[in-house]
N, CA, C and O atoms as CSV, one atom per row, in Angstrom:
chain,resi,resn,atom,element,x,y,z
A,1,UNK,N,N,-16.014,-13.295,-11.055
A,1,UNK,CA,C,-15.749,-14.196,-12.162
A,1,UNK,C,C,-14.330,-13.950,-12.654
A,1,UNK,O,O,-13.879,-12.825,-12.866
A,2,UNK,N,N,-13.677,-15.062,-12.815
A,2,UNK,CA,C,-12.180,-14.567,-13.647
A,2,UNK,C,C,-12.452,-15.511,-14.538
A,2,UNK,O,O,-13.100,-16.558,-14.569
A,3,UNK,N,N,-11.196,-14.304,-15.905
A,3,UNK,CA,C,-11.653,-14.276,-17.108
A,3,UNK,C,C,-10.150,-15.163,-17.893
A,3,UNK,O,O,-9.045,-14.712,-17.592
A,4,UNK,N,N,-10.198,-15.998,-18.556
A,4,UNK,CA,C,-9.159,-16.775,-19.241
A,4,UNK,C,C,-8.319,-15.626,-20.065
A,4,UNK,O,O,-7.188,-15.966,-20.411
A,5,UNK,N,N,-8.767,-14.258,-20.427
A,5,UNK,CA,C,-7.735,-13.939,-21.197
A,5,UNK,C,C,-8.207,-11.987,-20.503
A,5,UNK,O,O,-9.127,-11.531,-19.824
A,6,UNK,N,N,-6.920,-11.375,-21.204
A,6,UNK,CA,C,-7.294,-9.842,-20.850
A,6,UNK,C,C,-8.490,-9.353,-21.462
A,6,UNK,O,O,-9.292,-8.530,-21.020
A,7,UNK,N,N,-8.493,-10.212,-22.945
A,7,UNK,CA,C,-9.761,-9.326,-23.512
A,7,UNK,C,C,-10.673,-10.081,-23.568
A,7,UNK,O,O,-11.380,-10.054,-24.576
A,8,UNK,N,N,-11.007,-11.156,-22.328
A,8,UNK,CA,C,-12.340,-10.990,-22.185
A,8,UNK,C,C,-12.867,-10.096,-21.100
A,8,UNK,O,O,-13.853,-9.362,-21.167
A,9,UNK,N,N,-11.803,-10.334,-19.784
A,9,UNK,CA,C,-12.226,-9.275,-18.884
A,9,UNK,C,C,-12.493,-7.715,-19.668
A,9,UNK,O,O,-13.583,-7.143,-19.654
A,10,UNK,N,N,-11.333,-7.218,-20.294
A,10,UNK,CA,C,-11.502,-5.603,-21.225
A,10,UNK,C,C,-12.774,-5.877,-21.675
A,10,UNK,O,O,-13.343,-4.840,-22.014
A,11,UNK,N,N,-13.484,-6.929,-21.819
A,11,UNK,CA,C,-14.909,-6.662,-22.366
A,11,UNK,C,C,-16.213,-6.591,-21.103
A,11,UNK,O,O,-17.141,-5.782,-21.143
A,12,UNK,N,N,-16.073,-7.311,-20.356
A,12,UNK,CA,C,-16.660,-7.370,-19.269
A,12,UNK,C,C,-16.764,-6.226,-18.423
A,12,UNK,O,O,-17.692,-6.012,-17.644
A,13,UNK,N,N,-15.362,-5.207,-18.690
A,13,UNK,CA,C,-14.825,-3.977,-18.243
A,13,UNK,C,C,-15.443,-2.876,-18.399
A,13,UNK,O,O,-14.807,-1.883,-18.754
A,14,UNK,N,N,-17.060,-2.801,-18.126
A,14,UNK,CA,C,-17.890,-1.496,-19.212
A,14,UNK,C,C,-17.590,-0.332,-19.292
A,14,UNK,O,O,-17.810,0.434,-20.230
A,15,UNK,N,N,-16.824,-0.029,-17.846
A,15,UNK,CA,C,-16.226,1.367,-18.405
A,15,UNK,C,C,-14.992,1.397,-18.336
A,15,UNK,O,O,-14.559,2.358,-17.701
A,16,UNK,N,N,-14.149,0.614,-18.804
A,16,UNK,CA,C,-12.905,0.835,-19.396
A,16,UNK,C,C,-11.833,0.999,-18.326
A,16,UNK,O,O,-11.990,1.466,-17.198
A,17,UNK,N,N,-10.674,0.516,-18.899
A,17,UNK,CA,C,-9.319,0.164,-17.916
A,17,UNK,C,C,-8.861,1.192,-17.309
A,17,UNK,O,O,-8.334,1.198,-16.197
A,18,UNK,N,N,-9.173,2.736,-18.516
A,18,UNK,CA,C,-8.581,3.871,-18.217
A,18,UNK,C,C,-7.077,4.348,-18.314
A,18,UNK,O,O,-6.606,4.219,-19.444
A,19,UNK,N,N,-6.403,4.764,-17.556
A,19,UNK,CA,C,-5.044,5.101,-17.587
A,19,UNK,C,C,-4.195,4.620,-16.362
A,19,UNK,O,O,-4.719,4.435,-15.264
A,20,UNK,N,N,-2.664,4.398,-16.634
A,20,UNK,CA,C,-2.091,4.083,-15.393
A,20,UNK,C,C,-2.491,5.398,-13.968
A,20,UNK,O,O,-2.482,6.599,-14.239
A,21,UNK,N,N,-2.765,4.955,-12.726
A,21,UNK,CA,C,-3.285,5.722,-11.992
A,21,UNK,C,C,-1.987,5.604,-10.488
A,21,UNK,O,O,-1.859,5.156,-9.349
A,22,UNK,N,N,-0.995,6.684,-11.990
A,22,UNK,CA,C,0.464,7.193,-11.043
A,22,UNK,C,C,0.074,7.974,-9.709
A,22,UNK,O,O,0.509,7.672,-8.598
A,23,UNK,N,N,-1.037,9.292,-10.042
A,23,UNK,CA,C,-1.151,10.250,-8.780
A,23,UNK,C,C,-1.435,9.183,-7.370
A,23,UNK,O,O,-1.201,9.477,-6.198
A,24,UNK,N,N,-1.936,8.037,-7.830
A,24,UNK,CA,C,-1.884,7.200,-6.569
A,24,UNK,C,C,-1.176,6.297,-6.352
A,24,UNK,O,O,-1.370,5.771,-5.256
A,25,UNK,N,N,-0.176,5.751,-7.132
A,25,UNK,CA,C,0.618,4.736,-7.187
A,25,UNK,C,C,1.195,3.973,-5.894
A,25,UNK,O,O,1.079,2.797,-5.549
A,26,UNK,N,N,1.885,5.105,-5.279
A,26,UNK,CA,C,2.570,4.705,-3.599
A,26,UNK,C,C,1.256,4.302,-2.574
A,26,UNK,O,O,1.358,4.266,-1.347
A,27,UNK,N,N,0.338,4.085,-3.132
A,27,UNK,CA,C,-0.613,3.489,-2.217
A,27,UNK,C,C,-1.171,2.016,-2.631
A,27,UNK,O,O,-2.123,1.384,-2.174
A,28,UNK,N,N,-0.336,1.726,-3.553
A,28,UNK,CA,C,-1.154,0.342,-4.240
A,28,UNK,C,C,0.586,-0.640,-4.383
A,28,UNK,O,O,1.674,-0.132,-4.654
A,29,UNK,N,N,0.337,-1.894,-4.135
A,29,UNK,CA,C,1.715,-3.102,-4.873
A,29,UNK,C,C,1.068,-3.697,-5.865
A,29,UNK,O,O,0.018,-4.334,-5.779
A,30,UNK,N,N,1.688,-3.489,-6.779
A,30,UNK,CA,C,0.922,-3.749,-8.175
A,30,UNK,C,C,0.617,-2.464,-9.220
A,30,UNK,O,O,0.939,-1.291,-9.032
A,31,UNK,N,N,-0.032,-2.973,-10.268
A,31,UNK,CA,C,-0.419,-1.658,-10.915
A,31,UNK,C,C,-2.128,-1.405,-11.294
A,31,UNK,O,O,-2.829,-2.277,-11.808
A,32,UNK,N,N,-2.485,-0.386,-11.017
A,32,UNK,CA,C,-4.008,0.072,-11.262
A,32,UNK,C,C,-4.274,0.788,-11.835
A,32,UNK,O,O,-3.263,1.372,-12.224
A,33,UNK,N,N,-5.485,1.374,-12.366
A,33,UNK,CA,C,-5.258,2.179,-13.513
A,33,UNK,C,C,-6.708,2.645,-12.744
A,33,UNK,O,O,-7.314,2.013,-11.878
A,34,UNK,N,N,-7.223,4.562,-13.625
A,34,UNK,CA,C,-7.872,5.074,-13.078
A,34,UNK,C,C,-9.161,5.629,-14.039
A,34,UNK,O,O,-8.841,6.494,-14.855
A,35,UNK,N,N,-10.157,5.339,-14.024
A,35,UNK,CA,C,-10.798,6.088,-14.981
A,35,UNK,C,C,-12.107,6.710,-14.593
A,35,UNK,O,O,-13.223,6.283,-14.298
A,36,UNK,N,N,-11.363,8.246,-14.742
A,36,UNK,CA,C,-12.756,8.794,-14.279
A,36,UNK,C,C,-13.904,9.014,-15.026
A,36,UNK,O,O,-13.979,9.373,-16.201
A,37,UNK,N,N,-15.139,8.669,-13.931
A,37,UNK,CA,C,-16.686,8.541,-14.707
A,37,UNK,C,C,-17.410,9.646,-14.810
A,37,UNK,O,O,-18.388,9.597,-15.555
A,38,UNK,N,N,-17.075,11.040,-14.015
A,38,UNK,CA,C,-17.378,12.321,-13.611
A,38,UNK,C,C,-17.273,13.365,-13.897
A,38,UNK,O,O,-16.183,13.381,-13.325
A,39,UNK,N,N,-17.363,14.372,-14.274
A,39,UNK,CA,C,-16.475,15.550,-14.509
A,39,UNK,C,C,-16.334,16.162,-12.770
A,39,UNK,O,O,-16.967,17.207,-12.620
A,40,UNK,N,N,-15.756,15.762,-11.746
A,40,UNK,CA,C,-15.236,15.927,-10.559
A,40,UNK,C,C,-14.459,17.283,-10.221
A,40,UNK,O,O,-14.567,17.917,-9.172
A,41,UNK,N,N,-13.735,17.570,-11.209
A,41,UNK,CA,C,-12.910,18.798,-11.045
A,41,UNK,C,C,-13.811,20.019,-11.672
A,41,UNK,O,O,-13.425,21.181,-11.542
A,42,UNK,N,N,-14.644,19.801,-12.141
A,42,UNK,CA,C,-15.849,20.980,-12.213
A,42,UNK,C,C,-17.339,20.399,-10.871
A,42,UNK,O,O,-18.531,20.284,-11.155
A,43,UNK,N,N,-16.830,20.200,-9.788
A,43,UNK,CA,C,-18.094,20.234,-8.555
A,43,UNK,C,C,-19.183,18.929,-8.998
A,43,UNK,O,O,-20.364,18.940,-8.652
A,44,UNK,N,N,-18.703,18.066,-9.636
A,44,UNK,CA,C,-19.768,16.845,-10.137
A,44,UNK,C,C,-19.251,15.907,-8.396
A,44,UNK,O,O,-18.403,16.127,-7.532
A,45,UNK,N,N,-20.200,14.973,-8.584
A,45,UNK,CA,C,-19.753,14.055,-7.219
A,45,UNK,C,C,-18.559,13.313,-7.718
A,45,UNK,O,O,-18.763,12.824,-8.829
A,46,UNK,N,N,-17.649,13.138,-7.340
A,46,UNK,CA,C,-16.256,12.342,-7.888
A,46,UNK,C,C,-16.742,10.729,-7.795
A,46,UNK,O,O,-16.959,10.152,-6.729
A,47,UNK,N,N,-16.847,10.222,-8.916
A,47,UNK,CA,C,-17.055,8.600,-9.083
A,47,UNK,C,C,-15.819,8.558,-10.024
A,47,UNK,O,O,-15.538,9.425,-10.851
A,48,UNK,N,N,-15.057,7.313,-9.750
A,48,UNK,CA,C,-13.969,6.370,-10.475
A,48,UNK,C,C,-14.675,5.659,-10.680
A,48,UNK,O,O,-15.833,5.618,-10.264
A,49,UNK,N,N,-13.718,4.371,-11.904
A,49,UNK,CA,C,-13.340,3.150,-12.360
A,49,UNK,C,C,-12.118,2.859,-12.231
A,49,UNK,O,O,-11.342,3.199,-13.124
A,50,UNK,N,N,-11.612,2.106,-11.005
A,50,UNK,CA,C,-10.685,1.759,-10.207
A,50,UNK,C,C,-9.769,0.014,-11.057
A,50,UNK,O,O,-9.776,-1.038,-10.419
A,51,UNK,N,N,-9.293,0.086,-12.079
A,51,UNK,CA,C,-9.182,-1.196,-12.525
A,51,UNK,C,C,-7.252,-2.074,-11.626
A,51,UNK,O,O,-6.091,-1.689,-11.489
A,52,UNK,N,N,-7.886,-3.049,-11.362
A,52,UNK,CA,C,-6.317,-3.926,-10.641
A,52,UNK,C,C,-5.622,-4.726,-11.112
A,52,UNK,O,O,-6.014,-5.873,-10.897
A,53,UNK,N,N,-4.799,-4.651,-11.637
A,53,UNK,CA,C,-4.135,-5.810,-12.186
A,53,UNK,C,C,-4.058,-6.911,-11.845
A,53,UNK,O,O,-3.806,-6.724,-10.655
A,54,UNK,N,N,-4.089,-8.480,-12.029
A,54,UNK,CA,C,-3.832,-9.348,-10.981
A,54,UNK,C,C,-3.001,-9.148,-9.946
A,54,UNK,O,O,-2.016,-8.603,-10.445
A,55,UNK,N,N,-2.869,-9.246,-9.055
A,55,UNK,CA,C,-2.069,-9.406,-7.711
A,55,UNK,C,C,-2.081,-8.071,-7.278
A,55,UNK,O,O,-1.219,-7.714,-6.476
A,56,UNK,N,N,-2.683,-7.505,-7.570
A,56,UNK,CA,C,-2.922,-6.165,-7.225
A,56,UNK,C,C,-3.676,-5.769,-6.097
A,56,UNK,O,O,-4.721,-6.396,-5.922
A,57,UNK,N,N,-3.338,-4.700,-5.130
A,57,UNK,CA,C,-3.492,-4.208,-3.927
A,57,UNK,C,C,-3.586,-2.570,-3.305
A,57,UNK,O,O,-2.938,-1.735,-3.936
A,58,UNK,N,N,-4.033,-2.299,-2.615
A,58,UNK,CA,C,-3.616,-1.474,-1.712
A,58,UNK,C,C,-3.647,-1.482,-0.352
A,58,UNK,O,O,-4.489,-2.058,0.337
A,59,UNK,N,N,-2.289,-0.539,0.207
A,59,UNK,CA,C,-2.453,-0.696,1.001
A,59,UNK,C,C,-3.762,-0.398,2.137
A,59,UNK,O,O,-4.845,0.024,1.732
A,60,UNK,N,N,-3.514,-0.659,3.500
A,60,UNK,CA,C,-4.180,-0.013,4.186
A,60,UNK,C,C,-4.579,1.794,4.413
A,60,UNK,O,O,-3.659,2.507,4.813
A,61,UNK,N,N,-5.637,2.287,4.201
A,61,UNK,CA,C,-6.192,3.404,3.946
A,61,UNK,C,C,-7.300,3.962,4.927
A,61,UNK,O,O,-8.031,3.193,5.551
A,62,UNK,N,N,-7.382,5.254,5.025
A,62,UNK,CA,C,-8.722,5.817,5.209
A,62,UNK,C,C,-9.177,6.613,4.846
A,62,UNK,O,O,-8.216,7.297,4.494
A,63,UNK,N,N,-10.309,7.325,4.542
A,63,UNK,CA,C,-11.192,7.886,3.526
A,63,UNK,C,C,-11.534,8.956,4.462
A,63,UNK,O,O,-12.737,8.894,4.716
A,64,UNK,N,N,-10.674,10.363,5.360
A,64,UNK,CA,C,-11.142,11.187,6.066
A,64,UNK,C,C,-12.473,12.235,5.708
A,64,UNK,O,O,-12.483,13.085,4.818
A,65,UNK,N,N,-13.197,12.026,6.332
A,65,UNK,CA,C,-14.259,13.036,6.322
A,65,UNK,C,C,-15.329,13.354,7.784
A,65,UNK,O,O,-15.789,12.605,8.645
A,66,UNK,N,N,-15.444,15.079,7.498
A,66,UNK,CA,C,-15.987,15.475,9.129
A,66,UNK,C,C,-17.609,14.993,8.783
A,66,UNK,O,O,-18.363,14.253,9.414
A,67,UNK,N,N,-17.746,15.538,7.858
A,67,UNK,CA,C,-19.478,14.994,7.484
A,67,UNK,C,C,-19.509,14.264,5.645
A,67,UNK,O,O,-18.509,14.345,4.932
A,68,UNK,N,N,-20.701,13.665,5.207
A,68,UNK,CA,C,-20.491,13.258,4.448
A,68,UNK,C,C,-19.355,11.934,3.857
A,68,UNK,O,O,-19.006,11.163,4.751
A,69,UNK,N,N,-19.048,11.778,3.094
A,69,UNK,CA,C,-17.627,11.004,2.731
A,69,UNK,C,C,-17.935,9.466,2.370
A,69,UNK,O,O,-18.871,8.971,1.743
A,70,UNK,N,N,-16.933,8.949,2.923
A,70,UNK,CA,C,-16.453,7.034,2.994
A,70,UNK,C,C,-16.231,7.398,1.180
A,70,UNK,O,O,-15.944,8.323,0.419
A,71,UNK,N,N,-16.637,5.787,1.188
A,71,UNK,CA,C,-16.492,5.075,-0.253
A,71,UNK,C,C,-17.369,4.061,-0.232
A,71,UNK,O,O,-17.734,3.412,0.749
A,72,UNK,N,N,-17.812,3.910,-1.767
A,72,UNK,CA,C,-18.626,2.777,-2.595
A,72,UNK,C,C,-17.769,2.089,-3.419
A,72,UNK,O,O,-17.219,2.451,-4.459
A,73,UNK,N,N,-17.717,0.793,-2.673
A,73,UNK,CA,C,-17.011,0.125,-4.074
A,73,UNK,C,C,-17.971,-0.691,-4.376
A,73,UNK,O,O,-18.771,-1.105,-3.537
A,74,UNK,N,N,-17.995,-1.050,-5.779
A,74,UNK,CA,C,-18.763,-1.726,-6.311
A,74,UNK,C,C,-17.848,-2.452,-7.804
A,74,UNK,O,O,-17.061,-2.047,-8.659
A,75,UNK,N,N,-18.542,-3.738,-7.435
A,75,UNK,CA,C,-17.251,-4.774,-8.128
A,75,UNK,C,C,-17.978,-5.041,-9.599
A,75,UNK,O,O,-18.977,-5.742,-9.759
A,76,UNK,N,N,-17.418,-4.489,-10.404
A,76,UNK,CA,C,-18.267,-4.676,-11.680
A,76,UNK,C,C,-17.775,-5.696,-13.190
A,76,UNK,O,O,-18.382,-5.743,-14.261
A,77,UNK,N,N,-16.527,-6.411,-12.814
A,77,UNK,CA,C,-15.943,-6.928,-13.350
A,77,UNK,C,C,-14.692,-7.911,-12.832
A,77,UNK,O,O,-13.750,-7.263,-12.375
A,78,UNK,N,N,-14.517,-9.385,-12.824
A,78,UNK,CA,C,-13.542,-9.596,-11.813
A,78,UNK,C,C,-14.049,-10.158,-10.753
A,78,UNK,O,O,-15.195,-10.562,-10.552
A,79,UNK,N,N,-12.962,-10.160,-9.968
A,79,UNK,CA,C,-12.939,-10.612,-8.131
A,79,UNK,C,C,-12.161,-10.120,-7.633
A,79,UNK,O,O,-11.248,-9.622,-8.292
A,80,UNK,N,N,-12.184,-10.043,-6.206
A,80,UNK,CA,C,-10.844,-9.667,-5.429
A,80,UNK,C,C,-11.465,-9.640,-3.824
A,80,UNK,O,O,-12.477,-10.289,-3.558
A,81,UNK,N,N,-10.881,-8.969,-2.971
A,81,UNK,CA,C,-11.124,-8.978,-1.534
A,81,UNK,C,C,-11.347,-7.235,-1.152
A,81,UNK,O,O,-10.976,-6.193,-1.694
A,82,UNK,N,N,-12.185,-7.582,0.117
A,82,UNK,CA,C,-12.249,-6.445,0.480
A,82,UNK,C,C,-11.952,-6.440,2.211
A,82,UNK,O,O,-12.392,-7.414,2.822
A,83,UNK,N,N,-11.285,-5.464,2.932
A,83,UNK,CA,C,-10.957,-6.012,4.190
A,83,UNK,C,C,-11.131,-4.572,5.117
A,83,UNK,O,O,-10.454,-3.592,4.804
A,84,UNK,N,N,-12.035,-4.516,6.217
A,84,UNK,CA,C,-11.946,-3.849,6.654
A,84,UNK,C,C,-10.963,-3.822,8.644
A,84,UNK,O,O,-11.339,-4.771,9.332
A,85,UNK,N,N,-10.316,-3.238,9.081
A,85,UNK,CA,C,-9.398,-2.952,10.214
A,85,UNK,C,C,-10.085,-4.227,11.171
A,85,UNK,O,O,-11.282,-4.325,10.902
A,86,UNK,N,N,-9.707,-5.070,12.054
A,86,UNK,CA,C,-9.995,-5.906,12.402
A,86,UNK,C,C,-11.800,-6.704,12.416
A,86,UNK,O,O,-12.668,-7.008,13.235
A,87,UNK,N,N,-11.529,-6.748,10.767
A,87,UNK,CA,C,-13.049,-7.675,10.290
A,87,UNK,C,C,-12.154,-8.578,9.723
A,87,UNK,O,O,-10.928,-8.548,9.618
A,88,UNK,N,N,-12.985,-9.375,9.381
A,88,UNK,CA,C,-12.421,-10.719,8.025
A,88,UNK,C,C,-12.465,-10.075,6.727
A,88,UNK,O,O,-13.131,-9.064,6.505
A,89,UNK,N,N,-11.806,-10.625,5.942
A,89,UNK,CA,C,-11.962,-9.978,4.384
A,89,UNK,C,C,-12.697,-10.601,4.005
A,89,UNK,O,O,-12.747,-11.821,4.161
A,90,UNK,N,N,-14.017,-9.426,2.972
A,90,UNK,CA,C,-14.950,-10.610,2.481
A,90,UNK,C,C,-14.549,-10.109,0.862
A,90,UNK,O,O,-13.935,-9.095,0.530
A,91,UNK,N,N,-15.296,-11.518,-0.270
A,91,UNK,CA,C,-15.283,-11.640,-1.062
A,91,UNK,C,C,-15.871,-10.514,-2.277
A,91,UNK,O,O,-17.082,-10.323,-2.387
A,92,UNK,N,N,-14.830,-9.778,-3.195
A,92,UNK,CA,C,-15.733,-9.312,-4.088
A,92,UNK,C,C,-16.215,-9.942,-5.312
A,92,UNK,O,O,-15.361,-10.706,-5.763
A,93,UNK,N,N,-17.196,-9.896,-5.954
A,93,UNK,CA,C,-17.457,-11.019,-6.779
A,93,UNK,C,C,-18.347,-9.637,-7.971
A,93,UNK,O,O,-18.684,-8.601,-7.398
A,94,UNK,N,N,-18.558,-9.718,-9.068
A,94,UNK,CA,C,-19.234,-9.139,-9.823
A,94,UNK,C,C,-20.715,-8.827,-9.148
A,94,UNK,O,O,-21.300,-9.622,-8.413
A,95,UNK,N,N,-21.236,-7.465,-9.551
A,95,UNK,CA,C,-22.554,-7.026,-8.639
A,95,UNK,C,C,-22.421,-6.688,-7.141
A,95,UNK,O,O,-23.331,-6.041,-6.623
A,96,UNK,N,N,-21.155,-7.147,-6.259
A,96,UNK,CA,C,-20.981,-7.061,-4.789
A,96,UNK,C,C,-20.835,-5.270,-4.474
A,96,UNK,O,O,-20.003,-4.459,-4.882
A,97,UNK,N,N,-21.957,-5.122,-3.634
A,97,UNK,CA,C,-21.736,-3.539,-3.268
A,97,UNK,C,C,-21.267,-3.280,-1.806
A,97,UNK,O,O,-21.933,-3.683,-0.853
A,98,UNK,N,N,-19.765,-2.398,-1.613
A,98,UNK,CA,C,-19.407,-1.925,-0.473
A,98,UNK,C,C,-19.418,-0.942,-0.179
A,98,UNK,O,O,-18.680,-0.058,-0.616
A,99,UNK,N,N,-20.702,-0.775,1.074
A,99,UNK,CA,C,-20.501,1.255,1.735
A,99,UNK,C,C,-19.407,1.051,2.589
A,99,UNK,O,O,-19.335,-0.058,3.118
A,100,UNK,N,N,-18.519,1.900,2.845
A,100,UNK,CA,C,-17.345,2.299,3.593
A,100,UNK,C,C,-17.610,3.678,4.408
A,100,UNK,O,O,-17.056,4.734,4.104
A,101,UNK,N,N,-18.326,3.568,5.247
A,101,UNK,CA,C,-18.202,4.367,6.133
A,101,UNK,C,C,-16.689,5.775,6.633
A,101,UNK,O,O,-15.588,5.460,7.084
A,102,UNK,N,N,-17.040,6.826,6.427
A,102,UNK,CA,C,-15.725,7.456,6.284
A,102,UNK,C,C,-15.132,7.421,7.686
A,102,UNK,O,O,-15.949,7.246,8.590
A,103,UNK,N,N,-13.718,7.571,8.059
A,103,UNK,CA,C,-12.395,7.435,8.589
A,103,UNK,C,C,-12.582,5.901,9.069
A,103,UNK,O,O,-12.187,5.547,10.180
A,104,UNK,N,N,-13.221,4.998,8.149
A,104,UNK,CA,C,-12.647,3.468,8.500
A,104,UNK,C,C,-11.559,3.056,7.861
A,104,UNK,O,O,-11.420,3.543,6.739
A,105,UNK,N,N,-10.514,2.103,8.320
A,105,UNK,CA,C,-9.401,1.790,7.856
A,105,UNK,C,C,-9.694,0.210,6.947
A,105,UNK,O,O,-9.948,-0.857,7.507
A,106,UNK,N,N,-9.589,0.395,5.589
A,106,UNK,CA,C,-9.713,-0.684,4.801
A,106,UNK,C,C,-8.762,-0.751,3.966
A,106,UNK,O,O,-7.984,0.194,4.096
A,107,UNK,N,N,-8.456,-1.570,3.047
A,107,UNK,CA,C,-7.621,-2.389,2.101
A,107,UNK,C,C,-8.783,-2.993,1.357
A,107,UNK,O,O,-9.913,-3.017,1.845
A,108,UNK,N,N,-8.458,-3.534,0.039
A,108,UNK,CA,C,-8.673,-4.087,-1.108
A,108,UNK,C,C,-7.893,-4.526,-2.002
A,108,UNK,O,O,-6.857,-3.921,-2.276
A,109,UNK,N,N,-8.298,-5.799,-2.690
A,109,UNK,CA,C,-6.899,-6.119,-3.434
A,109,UNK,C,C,-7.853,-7.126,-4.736
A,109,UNK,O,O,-8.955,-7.502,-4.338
A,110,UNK,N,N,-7.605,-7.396,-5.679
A,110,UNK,CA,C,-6.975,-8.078,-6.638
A,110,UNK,C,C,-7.621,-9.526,-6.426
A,110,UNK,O,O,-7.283,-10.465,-7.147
């Protein structure tokens, strides 16, 4: 769903925009912001709130892991794309859940 103004999406946004998300910056065109849902740096499972600005992106990525790993995205506010290494990009839409299998090469954007 896109939203006519910032603060309706910021409302739609349940857990919040968070902070500019510099430690990752050189991996995104555009700006994103990061907010963690976890206490991660005390051994919790690391979950984000990944927010994109319009036109917002990253690049191509992979999520290394020997066991365990990938990524869940899950689109909880918004739209944007999701693209995995020679698939089609499919649509994220509010409620859309993506398992990412770890060392696959994907992108997401905005």
């Amino acid at each position: 769903m896109k939203y006519e103004t910032k603060e309706a999406f910021d409302k739609a946004n349940m857990f919040g925009q968070g902070t500019p998300n510099d430690g990752y910056a050189q991996y995104f065109i555009g700006n994103s912001f990061l907010n963690p849902l976890t206490d991660f740096k005390n051994g919790q499972f690391p979950l984000f709130n990944v927010t994109f600005e319009p036109g917002c992106h990253n690049n191509w990525h992979i999520h290394h892991a020997d066991k365990g790993g990938g990524q869940i995205l899950i689109c909880t506010a918004g739209e944007g794309w999701y693209q995995e290494e020679g698939k089609e990009p499919q649509e994220l839409k509010e409620g859309t859940v993506v398992v990412i299998p770890p060392n696959v090469k994907s992108k997401s954007s905005e």
